[in-house]
C-alpha positions as CSV (number, residue, x, y, z in Angstrom):
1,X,15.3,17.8,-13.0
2,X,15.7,21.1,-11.4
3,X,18.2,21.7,-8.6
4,X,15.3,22.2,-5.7
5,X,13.7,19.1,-6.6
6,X,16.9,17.3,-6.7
7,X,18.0,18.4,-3.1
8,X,14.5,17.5,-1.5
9,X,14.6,14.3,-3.1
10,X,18.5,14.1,-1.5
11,X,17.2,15.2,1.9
12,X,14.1,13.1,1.5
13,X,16.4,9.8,0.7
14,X,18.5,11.3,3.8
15,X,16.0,11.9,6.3
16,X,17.1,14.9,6.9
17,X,14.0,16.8,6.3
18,X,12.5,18.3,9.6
19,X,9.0,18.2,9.1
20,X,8.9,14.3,8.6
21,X,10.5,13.7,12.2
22,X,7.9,16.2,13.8
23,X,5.7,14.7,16.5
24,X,2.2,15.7,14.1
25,X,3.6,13.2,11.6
26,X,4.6,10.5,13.9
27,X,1.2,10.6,15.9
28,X,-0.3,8.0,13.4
29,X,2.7,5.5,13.2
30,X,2.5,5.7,17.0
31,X,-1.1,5.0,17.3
32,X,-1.1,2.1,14.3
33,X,1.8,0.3,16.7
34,X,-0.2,0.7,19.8
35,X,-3.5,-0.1,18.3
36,X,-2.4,-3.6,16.4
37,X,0.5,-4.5,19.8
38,X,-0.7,-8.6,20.4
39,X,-2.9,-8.6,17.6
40,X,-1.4,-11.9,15.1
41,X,-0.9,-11.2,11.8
42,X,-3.0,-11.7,9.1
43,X,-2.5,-14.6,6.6
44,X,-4.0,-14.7,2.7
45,X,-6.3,-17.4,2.8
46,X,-7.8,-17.3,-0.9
47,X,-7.3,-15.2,-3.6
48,X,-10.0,-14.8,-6.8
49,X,-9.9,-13.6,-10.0
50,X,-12.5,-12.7,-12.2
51,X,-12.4,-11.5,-15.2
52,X,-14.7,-8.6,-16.6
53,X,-14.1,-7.9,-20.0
54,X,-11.7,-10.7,-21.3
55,X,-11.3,-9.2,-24.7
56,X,-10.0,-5.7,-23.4
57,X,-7.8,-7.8,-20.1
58,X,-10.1,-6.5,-17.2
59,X,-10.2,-8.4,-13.9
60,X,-10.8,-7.8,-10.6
61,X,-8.7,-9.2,-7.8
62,X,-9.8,-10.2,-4.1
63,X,-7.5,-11.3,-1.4
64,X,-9.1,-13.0,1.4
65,X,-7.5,-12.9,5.1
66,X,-7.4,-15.5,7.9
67,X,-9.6,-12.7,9.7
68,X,-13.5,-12.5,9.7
69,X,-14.0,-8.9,7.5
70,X,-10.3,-8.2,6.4
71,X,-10.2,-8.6,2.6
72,X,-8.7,-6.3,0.0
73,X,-10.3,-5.7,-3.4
74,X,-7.6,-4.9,-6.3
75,X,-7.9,-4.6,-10.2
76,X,-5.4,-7.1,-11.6
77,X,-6.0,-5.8,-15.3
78,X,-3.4,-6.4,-17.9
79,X,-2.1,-4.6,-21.3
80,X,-0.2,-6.8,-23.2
81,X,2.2,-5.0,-25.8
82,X,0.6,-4.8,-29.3
């Protein structure tokens, strides 16, 4: 590993890298806190698997929320070693 990437990945672990702490880049974070203050949080209410192609390990993954609409879709595929 070269010597600048090892010193931004020091500073990085650090935080001690300026542009991370500038107000641009902690707009969002800001907004996220403000936007979801007094909502509850979500709780996984069902998860489902199904399987695509079982020969080759395909399947898709869905996570179902406590909340109408809030649902996350995921690919839950696995390689065994041959």
């Amino acid at each position: 590993m070269s010597l600048r990437r090892r010193s931004l990945l020091h500073a990085l672990r650090g935080g001690s890298v300026l542009a991370l702490s500038s107000p641009r880049l902690q707009k969002p974070a800001h907004d996220f806190v403000e936007a979801t203050r007094g909502i509850p949080p979500s709780k996984i209410k069902d998860i489902s698997v199904k399987e695509r192609q079982p020969a080759e390990g395909l399947t898709d993954v869905r996570i179902t929320t406590d909340q109408d609409g809030l649902y996350g879709n995921g690919c839950g595929t696995f390689h065994p070693e041959s």
